[in-house]
BATORRO-360672 format. One record per residue: x, y, z of N, C-alpha, C, O, CB in turn; residue in three letters; residue number from 1. Coordinates in steps of 0.02 Angstrom, whole numbers. Each point is the difference from the previous one (the first is absolute). Glycine has a CB too. Example, Ala and Ser with C-alpha at 12.3 -4.5 7.8 and 13.67 -1.06 7.14 Angstrom:
2
(pt (660,-284,390),(-45,59,0),(45,60,0),(52,-1,33),(-147,-58,29),"ala",1)
(pt (77,112,-98),(42,59,3),(-39,55,37),(25,55,8),(34,-87,-116),"ser",2)
***
This chain:
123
(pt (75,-6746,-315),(-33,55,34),(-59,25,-42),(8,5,-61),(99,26,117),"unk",1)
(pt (-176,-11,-22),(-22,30,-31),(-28,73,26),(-20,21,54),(15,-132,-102),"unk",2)
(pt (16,145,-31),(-19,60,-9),(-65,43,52),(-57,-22,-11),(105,-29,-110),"unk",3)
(pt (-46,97,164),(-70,41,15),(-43,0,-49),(16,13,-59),(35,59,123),"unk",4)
(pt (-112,-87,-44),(-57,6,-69),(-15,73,19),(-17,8,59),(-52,-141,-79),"unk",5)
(pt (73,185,-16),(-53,78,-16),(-41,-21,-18),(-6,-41,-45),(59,122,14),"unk",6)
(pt (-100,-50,71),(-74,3,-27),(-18,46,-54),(33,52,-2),(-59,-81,107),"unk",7)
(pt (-22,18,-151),(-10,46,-60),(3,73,13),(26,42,-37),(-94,-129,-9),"unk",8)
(pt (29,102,119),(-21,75,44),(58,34,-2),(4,60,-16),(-86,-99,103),"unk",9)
(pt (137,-2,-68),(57,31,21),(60,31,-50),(42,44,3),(-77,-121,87),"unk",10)
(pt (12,21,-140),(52,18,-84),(-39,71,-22),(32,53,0),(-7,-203,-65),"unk",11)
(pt (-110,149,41),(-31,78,-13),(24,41,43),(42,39,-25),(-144,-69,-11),"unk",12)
(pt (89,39,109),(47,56,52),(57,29,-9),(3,60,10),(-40,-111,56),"unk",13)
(pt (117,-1,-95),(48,3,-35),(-9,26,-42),(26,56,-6),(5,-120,36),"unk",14)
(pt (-57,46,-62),(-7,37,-76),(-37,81,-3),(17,55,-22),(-33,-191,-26),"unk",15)
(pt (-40,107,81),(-25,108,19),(50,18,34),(12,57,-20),(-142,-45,48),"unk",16)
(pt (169,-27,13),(57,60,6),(40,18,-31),(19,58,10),(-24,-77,58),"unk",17)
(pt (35,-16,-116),(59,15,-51),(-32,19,-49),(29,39,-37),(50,-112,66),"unk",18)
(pt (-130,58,-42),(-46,52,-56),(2,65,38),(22,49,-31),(-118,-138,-23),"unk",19)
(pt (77,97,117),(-53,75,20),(119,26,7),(14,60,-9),(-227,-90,129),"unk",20)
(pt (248,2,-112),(70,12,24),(14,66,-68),(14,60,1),(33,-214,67),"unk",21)
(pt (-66,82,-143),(35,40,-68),(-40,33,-22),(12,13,-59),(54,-83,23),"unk",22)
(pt (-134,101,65),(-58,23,-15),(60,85,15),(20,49,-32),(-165,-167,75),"unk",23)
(pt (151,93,19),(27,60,35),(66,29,-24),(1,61,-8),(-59,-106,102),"unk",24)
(pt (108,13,-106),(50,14,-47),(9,7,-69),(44,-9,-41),(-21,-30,117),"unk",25)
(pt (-111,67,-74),(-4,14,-74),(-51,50,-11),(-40,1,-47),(75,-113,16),"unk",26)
(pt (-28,164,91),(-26,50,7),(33,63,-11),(56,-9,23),(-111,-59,36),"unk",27)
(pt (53,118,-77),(10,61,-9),(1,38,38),(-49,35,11),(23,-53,-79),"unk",28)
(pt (83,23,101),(-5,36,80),(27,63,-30),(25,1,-56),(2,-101,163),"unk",29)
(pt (-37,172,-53),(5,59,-31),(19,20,84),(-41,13,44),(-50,2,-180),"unk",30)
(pt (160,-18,143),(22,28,54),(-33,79,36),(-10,50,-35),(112,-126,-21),"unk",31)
(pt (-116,73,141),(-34,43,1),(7,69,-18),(-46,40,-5),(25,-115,64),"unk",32)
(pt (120,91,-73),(9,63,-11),(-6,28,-69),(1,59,-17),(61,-75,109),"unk",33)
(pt (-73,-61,-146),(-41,16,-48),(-56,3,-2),(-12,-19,-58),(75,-6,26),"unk",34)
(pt (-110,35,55),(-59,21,-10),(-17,61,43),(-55,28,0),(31,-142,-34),"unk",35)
(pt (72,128,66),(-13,63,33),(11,51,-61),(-39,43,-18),(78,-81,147),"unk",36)
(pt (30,21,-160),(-7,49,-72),(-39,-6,-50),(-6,40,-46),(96,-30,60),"unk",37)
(pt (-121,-69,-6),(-54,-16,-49),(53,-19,-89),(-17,15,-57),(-102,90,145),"unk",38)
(pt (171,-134,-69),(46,-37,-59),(-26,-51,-3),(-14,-30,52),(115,69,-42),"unk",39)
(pt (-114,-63,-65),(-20,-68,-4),(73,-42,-47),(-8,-53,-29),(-151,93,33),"unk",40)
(pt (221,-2,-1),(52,-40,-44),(31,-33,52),(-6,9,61),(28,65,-161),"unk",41)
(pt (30,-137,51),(22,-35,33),(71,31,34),(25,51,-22),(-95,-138,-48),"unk",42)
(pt (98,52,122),(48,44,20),(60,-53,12),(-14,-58,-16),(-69,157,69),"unk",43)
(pt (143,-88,-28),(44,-58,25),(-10,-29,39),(-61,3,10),(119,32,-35),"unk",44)
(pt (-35,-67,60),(17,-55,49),(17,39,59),(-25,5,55),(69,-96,-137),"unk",45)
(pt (12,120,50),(56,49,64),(-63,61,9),(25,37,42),(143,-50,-95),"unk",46)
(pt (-221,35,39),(-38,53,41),(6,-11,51),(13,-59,15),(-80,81,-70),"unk",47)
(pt (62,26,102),(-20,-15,79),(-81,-5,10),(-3,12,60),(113,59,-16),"unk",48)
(pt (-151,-78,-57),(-48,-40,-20),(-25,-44,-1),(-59,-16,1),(79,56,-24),"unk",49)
(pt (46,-76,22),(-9,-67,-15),(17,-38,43),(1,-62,-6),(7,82,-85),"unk",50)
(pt (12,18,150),(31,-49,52),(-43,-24,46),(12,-46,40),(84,97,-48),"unk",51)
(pt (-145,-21,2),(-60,-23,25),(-49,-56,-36),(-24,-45,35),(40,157,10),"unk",52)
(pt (-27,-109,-97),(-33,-20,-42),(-21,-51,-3),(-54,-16,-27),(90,73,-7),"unk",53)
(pt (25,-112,77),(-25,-68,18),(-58,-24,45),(-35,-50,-9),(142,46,-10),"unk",54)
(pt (-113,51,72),(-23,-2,40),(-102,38,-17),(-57,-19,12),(217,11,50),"unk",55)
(pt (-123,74,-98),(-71,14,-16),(-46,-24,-49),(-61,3,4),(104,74,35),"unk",56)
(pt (-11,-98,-81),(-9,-67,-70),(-39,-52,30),(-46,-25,-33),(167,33,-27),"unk",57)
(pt (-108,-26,115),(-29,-72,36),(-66,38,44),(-37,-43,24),(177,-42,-4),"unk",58)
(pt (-157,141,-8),(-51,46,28),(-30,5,-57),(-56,-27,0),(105,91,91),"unk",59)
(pt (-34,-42,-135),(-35,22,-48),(-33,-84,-59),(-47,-14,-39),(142,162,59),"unk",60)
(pt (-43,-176,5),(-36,-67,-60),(-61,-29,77),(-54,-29,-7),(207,-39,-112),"unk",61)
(pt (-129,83,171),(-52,-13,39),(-90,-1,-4),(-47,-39,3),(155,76,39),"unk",62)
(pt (-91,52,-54),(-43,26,-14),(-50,-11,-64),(-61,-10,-4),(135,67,73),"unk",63)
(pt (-14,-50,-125),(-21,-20,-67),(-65,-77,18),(-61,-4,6),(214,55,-76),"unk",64)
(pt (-110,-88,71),(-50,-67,14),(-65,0,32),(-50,-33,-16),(147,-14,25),"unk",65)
(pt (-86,109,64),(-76,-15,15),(-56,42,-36),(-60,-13,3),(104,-18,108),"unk",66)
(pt (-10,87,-149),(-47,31,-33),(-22,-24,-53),(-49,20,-31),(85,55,73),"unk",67)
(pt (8,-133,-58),(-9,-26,-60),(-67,-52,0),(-45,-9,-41),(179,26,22),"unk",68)
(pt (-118,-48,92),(-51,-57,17),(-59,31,26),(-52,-33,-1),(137,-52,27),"unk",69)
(pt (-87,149,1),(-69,35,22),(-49,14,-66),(-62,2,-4),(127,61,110),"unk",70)
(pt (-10,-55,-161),(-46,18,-52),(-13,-45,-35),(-46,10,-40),(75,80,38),"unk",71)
(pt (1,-149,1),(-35,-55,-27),(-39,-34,35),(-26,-47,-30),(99,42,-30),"unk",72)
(pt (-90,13,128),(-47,-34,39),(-79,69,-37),(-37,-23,-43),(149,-47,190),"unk",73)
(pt (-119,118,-131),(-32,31,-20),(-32,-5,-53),(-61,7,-6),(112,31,64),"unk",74)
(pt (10,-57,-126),(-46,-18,-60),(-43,-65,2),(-47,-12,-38),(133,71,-24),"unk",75)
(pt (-64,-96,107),(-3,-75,-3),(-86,8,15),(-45,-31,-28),(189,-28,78),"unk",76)
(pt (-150,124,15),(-48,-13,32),(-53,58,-61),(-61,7,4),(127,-49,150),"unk",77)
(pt (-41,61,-183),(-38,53,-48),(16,8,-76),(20,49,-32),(-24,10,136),"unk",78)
(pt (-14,-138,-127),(22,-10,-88),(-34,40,-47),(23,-4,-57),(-6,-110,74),"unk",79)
(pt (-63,151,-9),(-40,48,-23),(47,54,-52),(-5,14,-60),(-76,-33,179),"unk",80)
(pt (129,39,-63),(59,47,-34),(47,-26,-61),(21,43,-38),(-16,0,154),"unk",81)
(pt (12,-110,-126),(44,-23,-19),(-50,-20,-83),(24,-16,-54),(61,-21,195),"unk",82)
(pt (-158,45,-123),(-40,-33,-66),(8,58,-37),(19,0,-58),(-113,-85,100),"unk",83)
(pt (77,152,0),(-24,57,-52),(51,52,13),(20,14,56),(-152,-34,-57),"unk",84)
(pt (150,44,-49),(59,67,-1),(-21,70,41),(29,36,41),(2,-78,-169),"unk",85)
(pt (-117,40,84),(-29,40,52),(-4,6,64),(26,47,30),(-64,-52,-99),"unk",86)
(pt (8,-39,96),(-10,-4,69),(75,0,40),(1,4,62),(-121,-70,-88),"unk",87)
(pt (190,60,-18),(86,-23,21),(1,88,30),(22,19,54),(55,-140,-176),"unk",88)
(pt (-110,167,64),(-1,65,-4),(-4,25,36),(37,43,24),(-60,-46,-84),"unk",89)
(pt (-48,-25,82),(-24,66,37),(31,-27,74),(7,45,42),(-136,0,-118),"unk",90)
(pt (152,-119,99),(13,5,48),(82,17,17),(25,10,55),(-135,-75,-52),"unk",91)
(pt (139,63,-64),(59,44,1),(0,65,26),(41,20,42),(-21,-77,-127),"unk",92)
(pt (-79,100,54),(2,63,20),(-38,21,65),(9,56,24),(8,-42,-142),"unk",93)
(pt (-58,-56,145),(-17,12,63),(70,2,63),(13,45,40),(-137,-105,-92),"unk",94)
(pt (172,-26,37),(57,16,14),(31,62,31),(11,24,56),(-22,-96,-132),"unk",95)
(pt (22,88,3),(67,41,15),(-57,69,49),(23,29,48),(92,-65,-195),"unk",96)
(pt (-182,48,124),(-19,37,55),(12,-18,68),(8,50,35),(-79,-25,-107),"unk",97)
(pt (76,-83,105),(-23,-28,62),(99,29,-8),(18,58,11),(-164,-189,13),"unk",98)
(pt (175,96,-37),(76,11,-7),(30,100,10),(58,17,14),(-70,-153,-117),"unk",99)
(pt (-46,183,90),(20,64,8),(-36,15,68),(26,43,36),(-9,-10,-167),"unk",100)
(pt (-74,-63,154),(-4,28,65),(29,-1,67),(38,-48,3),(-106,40,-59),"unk",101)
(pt (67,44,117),(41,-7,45),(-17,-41,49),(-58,-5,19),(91,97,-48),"unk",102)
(pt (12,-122,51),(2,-69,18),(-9,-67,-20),(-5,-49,37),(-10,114,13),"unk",103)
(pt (13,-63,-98),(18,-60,-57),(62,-47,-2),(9,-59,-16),(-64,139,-46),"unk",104)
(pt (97,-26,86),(90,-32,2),(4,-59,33),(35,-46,-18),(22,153,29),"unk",105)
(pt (-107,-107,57),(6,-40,19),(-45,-81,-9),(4,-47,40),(46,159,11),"unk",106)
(pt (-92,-111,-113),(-39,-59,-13),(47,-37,-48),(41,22,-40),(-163,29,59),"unk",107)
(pt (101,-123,0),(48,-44,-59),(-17,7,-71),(-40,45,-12),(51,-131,93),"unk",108)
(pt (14,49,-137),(-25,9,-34),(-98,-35,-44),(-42,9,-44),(198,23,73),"unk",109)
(pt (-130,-79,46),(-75,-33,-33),(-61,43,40),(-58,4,-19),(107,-147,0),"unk",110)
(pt (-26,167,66),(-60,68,34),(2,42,-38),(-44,40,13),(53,-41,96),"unk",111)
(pt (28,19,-162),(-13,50,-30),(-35,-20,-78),(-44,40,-18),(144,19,97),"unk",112)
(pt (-89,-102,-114),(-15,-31,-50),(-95,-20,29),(-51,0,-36),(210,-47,-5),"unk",113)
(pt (-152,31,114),(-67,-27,12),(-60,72,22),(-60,-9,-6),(132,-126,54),"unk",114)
(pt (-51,185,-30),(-25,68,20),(-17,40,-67),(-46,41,-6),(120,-41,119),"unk",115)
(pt (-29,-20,-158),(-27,22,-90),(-53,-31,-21),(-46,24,-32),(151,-12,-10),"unk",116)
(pt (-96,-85,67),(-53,-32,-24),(-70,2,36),(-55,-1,-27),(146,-60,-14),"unk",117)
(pt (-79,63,88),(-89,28,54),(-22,62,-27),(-61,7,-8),(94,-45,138),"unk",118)
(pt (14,99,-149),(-18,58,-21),(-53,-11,-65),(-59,17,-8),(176,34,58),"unk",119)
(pt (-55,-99,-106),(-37,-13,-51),(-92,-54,8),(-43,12,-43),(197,6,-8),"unk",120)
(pt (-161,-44,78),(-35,-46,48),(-67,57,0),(-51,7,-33),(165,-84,118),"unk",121)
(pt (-83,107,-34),(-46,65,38),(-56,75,-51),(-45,40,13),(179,-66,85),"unk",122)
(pt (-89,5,-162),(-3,46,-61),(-84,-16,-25),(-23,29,-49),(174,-37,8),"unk",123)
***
């Protein structure tokens, strides 16, 4: 008998998932009723807290990933930041401005990373 041949495409695909899988089980989840108290310690197992956790863990590594990949598409498209500390600076702090105004909540993170940067642009 012989073996199915995989194609090379299909072994990388495999493999980005069980990477992006232990990426995720190796995140630092902070249950939501901890952060409502704003605890950042670790707690048991048996919290009630935690009975959820599976579920919001997999929302939240969701999330994690695309913010992760919005902001590396962004640098990708704007290496400028990554040469000079300065320029990392100031578009840090434009950021977190674009990040305090209202209606912001709702832009991703690369609309917001990219709205710092037009500001700075615009300067």
């Amino acid at each position: 008998m012989s073996k199915p041949v995989q194609q090379p495409g299909a072994q990388k695909e495999q493999l980005a998932n069980a990477n992006s899988i232990d990426e995720c089980q190796s995140l630092p989840y902070v249950p939501s009723d901890l952060a409502k108290n704003k605890s950042l310690s670790n707690q048991n197992a048996d919290n009630s807290a935690s009975k959820n956790s599976a579920i919001s863990s997999s929302v939240f590594c969701e999330k994690y990933k695309q913010t992760k990949e919005q902001a590396l598409t962004f640098f990708q498209e704007h290496p400028q930041y990554m040469r000079s500390k300065e320029d990392e600076e100031q578009l840090m702090t434009e950021f977190k401005k674009v990040l305090l105004e209202p209606g912001s909540k709702n832009l991703s993170i690369y609309q917001t990373l990219l709205a710092a940067h037009e500001r700075l642009q615009a300067l």
